[in-house]
Each structure stands twice: as C-alpha cells, then as structure tokens.
DRENPA-3360 file (N, C-alpha, C; in nm, 2 decimals, always signed):
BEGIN
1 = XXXXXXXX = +0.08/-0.12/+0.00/+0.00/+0.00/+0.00/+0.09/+0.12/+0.00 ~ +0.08/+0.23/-0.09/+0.15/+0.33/-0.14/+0.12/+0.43/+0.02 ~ +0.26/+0.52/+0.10/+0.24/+0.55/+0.18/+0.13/+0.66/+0.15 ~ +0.16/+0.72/+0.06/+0.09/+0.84/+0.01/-0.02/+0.86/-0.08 ~ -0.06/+0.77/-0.11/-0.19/+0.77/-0.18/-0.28/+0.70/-0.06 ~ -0.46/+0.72/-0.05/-0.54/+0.63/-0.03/-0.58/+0.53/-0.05 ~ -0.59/+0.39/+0.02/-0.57/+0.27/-0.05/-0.67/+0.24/-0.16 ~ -0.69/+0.17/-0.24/-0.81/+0.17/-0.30/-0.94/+0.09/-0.20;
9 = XXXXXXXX = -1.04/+0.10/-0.24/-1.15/+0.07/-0.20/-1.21/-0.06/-0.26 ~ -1.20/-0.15/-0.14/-1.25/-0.28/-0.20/-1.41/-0.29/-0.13 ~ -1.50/-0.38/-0.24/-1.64/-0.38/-0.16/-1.67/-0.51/-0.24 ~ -1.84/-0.55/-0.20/-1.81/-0.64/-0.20/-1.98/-0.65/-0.29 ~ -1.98/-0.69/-0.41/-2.09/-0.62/-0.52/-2.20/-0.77/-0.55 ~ -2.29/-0.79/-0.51/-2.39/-0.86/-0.52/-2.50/-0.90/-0.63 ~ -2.51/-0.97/-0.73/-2.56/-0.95/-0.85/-2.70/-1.10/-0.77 ~ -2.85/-1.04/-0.75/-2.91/-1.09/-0.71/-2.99/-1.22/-0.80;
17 = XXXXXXXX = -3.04/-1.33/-0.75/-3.12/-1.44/-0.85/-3.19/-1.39/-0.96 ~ -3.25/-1.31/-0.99/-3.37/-1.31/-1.06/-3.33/-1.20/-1.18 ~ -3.18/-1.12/-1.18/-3.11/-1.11/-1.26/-3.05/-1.20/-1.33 ~ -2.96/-1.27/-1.26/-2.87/-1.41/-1.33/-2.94/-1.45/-1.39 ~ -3.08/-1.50/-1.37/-3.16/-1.55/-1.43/-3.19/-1.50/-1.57 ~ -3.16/-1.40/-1.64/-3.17/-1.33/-1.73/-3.02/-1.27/-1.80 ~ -2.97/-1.36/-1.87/-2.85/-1.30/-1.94/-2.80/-1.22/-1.99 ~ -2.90/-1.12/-2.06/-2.87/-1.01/-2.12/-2.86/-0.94/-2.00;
25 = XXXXXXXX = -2.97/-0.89/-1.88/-3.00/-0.83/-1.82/-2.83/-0.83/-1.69 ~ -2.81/-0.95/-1.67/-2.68/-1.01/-1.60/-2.54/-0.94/-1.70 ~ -2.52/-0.96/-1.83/-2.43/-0.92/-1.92/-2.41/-0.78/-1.91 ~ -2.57/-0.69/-1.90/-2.57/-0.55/-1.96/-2.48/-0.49/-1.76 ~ -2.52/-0.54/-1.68/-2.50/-0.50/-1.52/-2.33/-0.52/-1.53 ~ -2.26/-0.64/-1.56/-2.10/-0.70/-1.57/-2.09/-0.56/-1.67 ~ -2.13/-0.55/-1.81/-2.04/-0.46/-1.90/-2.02/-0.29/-1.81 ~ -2.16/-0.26/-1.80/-2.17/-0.08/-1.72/-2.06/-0.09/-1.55;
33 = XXXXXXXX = -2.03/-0.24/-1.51/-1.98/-0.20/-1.40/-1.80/-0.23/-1.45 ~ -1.75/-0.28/-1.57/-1.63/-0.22/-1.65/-1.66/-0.08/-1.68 ~ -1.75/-0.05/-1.74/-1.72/+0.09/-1.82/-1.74/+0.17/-1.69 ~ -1.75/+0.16/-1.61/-1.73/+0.29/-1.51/-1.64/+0.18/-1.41 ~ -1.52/+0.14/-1.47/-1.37/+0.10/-1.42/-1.36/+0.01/-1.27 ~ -1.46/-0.06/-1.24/-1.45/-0.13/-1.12/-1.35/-0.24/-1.15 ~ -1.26/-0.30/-1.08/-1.21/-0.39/-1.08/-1.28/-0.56/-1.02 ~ -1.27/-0.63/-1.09/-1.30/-0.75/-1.01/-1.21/-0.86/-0.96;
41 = XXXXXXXX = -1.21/-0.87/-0.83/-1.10/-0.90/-0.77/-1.11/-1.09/-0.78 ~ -1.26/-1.10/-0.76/-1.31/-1.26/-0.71/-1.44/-1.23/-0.79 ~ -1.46/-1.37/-0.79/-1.59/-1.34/-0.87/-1.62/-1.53/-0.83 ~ -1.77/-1.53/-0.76/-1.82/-1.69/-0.67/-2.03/-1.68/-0.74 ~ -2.01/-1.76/-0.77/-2.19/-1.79/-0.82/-2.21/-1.93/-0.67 ~ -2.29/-1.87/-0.62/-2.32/-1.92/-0.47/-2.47/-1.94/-0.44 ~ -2.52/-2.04/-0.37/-2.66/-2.06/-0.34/-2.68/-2.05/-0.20 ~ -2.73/-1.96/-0.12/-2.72/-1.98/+0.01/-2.84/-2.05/+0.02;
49 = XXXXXXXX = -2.82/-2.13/+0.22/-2.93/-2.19/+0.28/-2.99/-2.10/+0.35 ~ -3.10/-2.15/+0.43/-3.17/-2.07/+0.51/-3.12/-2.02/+0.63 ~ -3.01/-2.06/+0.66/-2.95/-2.01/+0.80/-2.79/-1.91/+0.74 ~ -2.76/-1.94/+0.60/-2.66/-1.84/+0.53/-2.74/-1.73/+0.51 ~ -2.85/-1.73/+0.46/-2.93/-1.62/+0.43/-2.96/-1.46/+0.56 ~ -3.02/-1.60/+0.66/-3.06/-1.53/+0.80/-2.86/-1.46/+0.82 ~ -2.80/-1.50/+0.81/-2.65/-1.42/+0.84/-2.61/-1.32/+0.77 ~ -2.66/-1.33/+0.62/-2.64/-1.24/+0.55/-2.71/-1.10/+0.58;
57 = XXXXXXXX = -2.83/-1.14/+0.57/-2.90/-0.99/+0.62/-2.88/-0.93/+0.70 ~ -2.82/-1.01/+0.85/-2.77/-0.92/+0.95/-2.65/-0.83/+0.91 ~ -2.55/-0.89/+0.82/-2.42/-0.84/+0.75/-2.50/-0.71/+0.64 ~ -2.57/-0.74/+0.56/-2.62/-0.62/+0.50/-2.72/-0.53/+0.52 ~ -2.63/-0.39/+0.54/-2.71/-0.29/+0.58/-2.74/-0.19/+0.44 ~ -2.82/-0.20/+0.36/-2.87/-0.11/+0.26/-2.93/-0.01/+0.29 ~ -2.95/+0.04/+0.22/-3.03/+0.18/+0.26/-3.12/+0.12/+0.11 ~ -3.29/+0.13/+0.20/-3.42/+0.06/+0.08/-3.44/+0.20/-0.02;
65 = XXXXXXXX = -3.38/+0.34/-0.05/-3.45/+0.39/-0.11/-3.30/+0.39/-0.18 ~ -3.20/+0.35/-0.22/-3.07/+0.38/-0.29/-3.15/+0.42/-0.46 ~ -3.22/+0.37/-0.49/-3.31/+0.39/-0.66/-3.36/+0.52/-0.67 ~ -3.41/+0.56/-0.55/-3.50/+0.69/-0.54/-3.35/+0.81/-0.52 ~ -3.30/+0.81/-0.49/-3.15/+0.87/-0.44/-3.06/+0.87/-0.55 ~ -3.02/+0.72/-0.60/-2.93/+0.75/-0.72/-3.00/+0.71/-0.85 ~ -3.07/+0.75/-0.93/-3.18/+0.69/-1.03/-3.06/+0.67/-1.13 ~ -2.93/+0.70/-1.14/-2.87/+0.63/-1.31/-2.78/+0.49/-1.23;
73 = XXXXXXXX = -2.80/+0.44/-1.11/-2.72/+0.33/-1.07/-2.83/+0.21/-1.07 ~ -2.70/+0.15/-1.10/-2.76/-0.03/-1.11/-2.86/-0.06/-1.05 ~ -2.87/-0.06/-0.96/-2.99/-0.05/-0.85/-3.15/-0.02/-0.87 ~ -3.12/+0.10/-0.95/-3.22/+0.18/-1.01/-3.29/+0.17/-1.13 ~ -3.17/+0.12/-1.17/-3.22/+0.04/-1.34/-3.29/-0.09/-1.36 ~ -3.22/-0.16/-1.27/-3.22/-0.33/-1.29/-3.32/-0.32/-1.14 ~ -3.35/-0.29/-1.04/-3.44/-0.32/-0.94/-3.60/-0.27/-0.99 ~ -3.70/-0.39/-0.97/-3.83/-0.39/-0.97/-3.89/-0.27/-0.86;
81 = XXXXXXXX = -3.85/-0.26/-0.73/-3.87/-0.21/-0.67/-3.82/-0.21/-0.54 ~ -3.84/-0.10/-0.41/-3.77/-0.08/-0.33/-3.68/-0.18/-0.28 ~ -3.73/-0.31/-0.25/-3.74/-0.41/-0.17/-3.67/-0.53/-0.27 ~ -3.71/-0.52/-0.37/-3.68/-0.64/-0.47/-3.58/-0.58/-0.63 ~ -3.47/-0.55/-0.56/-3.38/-0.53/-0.60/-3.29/-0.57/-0.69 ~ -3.20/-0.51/-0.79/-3.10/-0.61/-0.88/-3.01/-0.63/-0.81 ~ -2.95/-0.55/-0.73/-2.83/-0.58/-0.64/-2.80/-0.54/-0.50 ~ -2.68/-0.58/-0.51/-2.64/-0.52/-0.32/-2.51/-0.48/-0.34;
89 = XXXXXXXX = -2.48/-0.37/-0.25/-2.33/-0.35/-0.31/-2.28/-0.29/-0.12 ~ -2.19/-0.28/-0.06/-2.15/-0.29/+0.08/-2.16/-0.13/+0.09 ~ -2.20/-0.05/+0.19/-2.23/+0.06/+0.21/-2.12/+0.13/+0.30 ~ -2.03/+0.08/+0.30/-1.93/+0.15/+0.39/-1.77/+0.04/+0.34 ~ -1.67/+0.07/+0.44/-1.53/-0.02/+0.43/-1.54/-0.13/+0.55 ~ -1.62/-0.11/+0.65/-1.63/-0.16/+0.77/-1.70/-0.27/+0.71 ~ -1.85/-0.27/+0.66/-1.96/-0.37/+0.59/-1.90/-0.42/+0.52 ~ -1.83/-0.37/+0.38/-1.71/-0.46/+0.28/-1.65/-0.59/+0.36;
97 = XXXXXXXX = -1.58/-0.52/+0.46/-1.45/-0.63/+0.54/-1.59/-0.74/+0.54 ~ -1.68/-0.72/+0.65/-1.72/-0.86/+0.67/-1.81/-0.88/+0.57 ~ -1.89/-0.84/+0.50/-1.93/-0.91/+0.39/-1.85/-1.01/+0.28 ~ -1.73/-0.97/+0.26/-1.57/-0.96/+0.19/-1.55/-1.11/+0.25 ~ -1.55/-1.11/+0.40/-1.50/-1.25/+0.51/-1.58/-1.37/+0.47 ~ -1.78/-1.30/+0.46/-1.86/-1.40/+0.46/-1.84/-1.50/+0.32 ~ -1.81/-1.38/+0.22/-1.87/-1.50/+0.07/-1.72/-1.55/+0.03 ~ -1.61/-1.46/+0.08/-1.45/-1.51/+0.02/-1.37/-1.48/+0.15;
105 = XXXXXXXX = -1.41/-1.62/+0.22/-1.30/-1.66/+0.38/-1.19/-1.67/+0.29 ~ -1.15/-1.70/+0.19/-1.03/-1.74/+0.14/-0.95/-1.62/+0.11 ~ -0.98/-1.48/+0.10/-0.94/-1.40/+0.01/-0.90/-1.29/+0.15 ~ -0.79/-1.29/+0.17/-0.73/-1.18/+0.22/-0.72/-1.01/+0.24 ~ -0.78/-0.95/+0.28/-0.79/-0.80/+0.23/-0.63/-0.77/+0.26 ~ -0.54/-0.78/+0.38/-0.41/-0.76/+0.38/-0.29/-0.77/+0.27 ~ -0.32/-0.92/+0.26/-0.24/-0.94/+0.15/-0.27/-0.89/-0.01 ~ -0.41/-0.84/-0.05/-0.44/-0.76/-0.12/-0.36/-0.63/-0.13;
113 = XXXXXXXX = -0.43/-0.58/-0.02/-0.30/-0.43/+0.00/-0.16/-0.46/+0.00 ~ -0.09/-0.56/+0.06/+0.04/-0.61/+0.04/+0.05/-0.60/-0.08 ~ +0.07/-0.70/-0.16/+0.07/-0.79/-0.25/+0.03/-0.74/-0.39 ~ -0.10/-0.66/-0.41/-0.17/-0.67/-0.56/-0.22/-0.53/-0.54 ~ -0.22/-0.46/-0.45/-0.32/-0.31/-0.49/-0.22/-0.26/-0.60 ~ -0.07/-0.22/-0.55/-0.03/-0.12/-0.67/+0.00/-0.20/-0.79 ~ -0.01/-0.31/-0.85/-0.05/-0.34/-1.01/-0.20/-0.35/-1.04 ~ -0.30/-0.31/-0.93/-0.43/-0.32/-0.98/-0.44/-0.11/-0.97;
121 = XXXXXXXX = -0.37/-0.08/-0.88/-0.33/+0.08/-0.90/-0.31/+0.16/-1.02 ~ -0.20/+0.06/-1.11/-0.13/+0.10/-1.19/-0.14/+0.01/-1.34 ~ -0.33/+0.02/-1.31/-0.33/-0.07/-1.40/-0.25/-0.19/-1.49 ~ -0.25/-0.26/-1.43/-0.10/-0.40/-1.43/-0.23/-0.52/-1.44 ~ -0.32/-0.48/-1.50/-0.40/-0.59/-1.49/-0.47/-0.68/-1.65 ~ -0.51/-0.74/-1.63/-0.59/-0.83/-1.78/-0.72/-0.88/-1.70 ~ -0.85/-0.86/-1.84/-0.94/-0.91/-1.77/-0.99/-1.02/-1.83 ~ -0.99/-1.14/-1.78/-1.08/-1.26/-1.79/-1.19/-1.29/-1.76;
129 = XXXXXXXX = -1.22/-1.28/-1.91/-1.42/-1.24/-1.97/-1.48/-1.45/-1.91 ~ -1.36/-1.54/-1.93/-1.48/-1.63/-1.85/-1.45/-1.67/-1.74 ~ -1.37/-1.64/-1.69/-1.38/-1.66/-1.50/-1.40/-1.53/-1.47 ~ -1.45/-1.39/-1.49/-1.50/-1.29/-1.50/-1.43/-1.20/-1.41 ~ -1.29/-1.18/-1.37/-1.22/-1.12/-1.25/-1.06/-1.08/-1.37 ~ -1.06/-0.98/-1.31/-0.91/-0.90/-1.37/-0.78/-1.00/-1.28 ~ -0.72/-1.02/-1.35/-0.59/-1.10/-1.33/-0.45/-1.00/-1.33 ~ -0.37/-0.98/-1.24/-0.23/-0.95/-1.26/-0.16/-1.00/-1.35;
137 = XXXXXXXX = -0.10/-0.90/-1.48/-0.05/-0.93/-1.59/+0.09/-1.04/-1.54 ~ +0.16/-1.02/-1.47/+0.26/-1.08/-1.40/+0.22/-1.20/-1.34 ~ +0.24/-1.32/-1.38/+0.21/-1.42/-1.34/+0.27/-1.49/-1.17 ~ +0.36/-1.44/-1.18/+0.44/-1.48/-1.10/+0.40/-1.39/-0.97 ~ +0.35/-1.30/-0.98/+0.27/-1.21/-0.82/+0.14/-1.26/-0.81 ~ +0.07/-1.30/-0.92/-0.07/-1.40/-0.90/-0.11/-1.48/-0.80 ~ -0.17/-1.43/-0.70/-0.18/-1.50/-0.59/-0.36/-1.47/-0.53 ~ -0.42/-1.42/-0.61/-0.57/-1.36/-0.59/-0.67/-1.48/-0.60;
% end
C-alpha cells in the first residue's frame, strides 16, 4: 500500500437471482460496471441456505430507497422495486471487510493491500471475460 496515496476501496458487489436468471440483463449489469472501471478481484456464483441467508442480512445494511437517491445506478435500473432489488453492493469499508469474510474466507484484504493493490493501482492488470475477474498481468505475483 503506497504511503501516500489512499488505499483503494474494495467492496463487496452482489448480482441478485432473478437477474442471473436473465442473461442479457446479468451481461448489460457486468459490462456498465467495467465501463465505469471497477475492478473485479473474485468473482463466486453461490446458493445460500436458510441459515446463510438469516447471516447475510444481519451483515447487509442497505439503505431501501438507494433507486429513489441514485436513479442512473444499477440498483435503479435493474431493481423492480424498493425491496426487490437487482443488487447489493456494501455501504461502507467496515460492511465490505465482513461481507468480503462471509462469501470469500479465502481471500485476504491484507495481502491484497500487500501484495496486488499497486499493479491493480497501476493498471498491471488483464481481464478474464470467462472466470469474469481482472488477473495481474505478471504471473508470477498472482496470488488472488
């Protein structure tokens, strides 16, 4: 992590059932969140149970009117309504960390900042359209 820059901001971006379900609709959400330069660090297609579920919601704190507030975001486009939403996306760095823990125990935020922020910084990256996550051009630092 560069002493003098702020680190980058990792979160933790939620693409809901009833999208996926719909390809184009799932494709057009993946392309707009390249063209406005997000990085994808991990990328997990996951089914929760009824007791992963009950954990999750305690972990996500949204704000139900984000569509009425930002009308050109994802949210706003792709959500039916307040409640029944296209996505979820972590509302703070604190909500990231553990939402970040819940769906990728595997995935380190330290060693990110160690390790990978400044070639994902300094744009050092390639993206792979079918495991759907930007890769460090450098093979040999690949550790994500």
């Amino acid at each position: 992590m560069s002493k003098f820059l702020a680190p980058l901001e990792l979160t933790l971006a939620i693409i809901k059932p009833d999208i996926c379900r719909n390809p184009y609709s799932l494709q057009l959400i993946r392309e707009i969140m390249l063209e406005r330069n997000f990085y994808f660090v991990g990328t997990k297609i996951t089914q929760l149970n009824k007791f992963s579920l009950i954990d999750l919601l305690h972990l996500c704190q949204v704000a139900l009117w984000a569509q009425y507030e930002a009308p050109d975001s994802i949210r706003a486009k792709f959500g039916l309504t307040d409640t029944r939403n296209a996505t979820h996306g972590s509302d703070s760095p604190d909500t990231a960390r553990r939402e970040i823990a819940f769906f990728f125990p595997e995935f380190s935020m330290e060693d990110f900042y160690k390790y990978h922020e400044e070639a994902f910084r300094n744009n050092e990256t390639i993206f792979d359209p079918e495991r759907w996550v930007h890769r460090i051009r450098d093979a040999k630092a690949q550790k994500i």
